[in-house]
N, C-alpha and C positions, 0 to 999 in steps of 0.2 A: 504494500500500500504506500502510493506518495503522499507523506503528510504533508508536502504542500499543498495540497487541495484541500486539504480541511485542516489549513492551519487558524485562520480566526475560529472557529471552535476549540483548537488545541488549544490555545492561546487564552480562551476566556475562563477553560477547564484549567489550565494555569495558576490563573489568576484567583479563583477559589479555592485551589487546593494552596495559595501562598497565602492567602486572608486566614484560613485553616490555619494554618500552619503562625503564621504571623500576626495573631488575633489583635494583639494590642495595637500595633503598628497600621493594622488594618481598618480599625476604629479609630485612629486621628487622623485618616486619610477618610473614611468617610463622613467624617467631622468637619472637615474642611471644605466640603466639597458642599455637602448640605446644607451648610453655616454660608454660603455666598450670597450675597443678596440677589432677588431676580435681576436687576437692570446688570448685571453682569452677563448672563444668560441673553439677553436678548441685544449687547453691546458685542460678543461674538458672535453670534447667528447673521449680527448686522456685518460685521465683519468681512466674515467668511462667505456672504453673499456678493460680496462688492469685489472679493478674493475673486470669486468667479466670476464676476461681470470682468473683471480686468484679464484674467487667463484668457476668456473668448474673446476680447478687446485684441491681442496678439492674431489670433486666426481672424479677424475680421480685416485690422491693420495689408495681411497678405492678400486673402482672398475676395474679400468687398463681398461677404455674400449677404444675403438679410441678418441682421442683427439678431432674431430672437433664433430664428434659426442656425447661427452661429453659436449662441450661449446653448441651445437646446443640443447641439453636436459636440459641443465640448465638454460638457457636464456627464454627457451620455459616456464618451469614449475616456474619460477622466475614471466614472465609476467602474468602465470593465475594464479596464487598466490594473487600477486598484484590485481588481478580484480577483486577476488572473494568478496562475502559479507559480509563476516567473514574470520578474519585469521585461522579458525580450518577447514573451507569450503577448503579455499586457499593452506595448507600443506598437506588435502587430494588429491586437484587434482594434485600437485608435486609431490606427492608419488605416485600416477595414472600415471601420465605423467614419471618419473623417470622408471618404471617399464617397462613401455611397450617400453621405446623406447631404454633404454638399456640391453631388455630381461632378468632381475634378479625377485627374488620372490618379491612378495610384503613388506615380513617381513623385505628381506633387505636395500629393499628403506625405510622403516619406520625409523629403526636403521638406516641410516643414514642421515637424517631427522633430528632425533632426537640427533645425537651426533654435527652434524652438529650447531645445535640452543643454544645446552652447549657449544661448542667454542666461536660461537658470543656473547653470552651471557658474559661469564668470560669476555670479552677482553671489551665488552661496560661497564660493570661494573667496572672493573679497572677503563676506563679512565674519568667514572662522580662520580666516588670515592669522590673528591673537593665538588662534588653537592647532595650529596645524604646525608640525613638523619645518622648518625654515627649505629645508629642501625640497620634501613633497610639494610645497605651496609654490617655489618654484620651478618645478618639474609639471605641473598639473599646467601653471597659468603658460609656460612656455610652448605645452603641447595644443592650447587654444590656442596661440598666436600663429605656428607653425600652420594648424588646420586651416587659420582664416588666412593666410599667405597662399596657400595651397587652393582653395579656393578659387583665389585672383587668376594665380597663374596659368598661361597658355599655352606651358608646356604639361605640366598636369592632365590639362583637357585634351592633350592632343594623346599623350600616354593612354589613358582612359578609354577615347575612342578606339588606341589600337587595341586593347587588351583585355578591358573591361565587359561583361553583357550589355546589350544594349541596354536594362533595364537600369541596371547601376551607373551607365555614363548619363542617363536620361535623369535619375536623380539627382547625379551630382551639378549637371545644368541648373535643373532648379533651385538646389540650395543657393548655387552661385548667383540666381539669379536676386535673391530673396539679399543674400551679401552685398552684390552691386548695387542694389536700391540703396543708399545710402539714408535716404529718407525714411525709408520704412524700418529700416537695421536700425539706426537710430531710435527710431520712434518702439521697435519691439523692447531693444536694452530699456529705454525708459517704463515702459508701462512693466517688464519685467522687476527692473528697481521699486518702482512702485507697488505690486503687489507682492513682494516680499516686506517689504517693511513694513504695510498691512500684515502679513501674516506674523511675523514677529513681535506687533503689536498687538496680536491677539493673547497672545501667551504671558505680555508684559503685564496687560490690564489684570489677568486673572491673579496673575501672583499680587500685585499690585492689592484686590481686590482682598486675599487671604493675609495681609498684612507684610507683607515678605517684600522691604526696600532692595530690590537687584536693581542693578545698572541697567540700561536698554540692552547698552552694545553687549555687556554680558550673554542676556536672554538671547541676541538677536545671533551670536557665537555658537551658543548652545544648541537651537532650532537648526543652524546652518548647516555644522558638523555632523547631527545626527540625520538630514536627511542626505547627506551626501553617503555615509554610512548605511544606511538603509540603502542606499541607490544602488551601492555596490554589494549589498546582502543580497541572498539568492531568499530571503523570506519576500514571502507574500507582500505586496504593500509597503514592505519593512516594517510589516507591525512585531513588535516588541522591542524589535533593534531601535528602532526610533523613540521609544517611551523612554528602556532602559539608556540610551542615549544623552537625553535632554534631563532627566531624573539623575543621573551620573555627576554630570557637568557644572548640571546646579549643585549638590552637595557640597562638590571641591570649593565652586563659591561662596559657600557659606549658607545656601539654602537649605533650611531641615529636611531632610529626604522625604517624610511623611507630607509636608507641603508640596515639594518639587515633584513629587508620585502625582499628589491630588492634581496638582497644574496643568500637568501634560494629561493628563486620563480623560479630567475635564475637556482640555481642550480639543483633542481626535473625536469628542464625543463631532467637534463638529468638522473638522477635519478631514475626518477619514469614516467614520458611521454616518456621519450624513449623505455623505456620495456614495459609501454602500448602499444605503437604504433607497436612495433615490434610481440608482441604478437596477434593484431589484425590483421598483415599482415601474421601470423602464422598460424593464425586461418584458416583466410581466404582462404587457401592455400591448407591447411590441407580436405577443405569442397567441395573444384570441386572433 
């Protein structure tokens, strides 16, 4: 049996059998969590909405397609992403799901897929710059400038053509093309800047909210590194690598770990369960 397909179940059964197991610790983390006032609750909801108004704001920026149908294709291929049992599984069905529901080739959903992950990427590395290894940090940002050099270049493309499938040199056109735009490249880096420090400010408010003075850049360090960790975890979603991540990070800074638990748990509730749930009502939908 792969338990990556039933790893959010493994994971929740985890997470009871460690409340079990860690009863005390387990009741000031649900203390904290219950103890939040509502406008917390509905100051992330508002959040994480405006999170995803800005993620499909990037696919609209490339593609120009209708707007609600843009937020409703990215929300959609966001959640099977999220579900899938690998993240290589998950970017193909986005690129599946991208494709067909805003009627463009495959190759262009790919390229932008893929130009899409070097934005996030750049902007997550900047901001765990503080936590990262001096080398890795610059080993990572060198092999993003190399790519988008490579990109430009017309000896590249011309390698490409001789060697490459056609389907591969056909994406790598589009990526390039999505690069050359300089206008649009720009404007993705920003709205990407932008709803990262929304999401990082989702996480600040809540600690924020449980009484817990952290830094932004702190929180904003924390959130970075574990989803770039996650990214590269072969778990589902990166769920637990990303909680145990950000609950880690805060400790060392000085956040009591039954707070820094409640924070992050709290906040995937909208995160990552929200786009699962939305995705299984998509599904579901999609299947009469």
């Amino acid at each position: 049996m792969d338990l990556r397909r039933y790893w959010r179940l493994a994971f929740v059964v985890s997470l009871v059998a460690i409340a079990v197991w860690k009863w005390q610790e387990a009741k000031r983390v649900a203390e904290a969590i219950i103890t939040l006032p509502a406008w917390v609750f509905f100051a992330a909801l508002s959040l994480e909405i405006l999170e995803l108004v800005l993620q499909a704001m990037r696919m609209w920026i490339v593609f120009r397609k209708n707007p609600i149908q843009t937020i409703k294709t990215y929300v959609e291929g966001l959640a099977a992403s999220l579900a899938a049992p690998t993240r290589v599984v998950g970017e193909g069905i986005r690129v599946g799901i991208t494709k067909a529901e805003l009627d463009i080739s495959v190759e262009k959903a790919t390229a932008y897929v893929i130009m899409e992950r070097v934005a996030d990427v750049s902007v997550l590395l900047i901001s765990a710059a503080a936590l990262l290894p001096r080398n890795v940090f610059l080993l990572a940002i060198g092999a993003i400038i190399v790519g988008l050099i490579a990109l430009e270049s017309e000896h590249v493309e011309k390698l490409l053509q001789k060697i490459a499938p056609k389907w591969a040199h056909n994406t790598y056109l589009e990526a390039r093309a999505i690069g050359k735009s300089r206008k649009k490249f720009v404007a993705i880096l920003a709205v990407t800047l932008t709803l990262w420090l929304v999401d990082y400010g989702r996480l600040y408010i809540i600690l924020k909210a449980m009484g817990v003075e952290t830094p932004y850049n702190v929180v904003a360090g924390a959130v970075a590194l574990s989803y770039i960790l996650s990214a590269v975890s072969t778990i589902p979603g990166g769920l637990g690598v990303y909680e145990g991540g950000v609950a880690a990070i805060l400790k060392v800074a000085g956040v009591p770990l039954s707070k820094g638990i409640a924070a992050v748990m709290y906040e995937r509730l909208f995160s990552y369960w929200l786009i699962i749930g939305i995705g299984i009502i998509s599904g579901a939908r999609r299947s009469r």
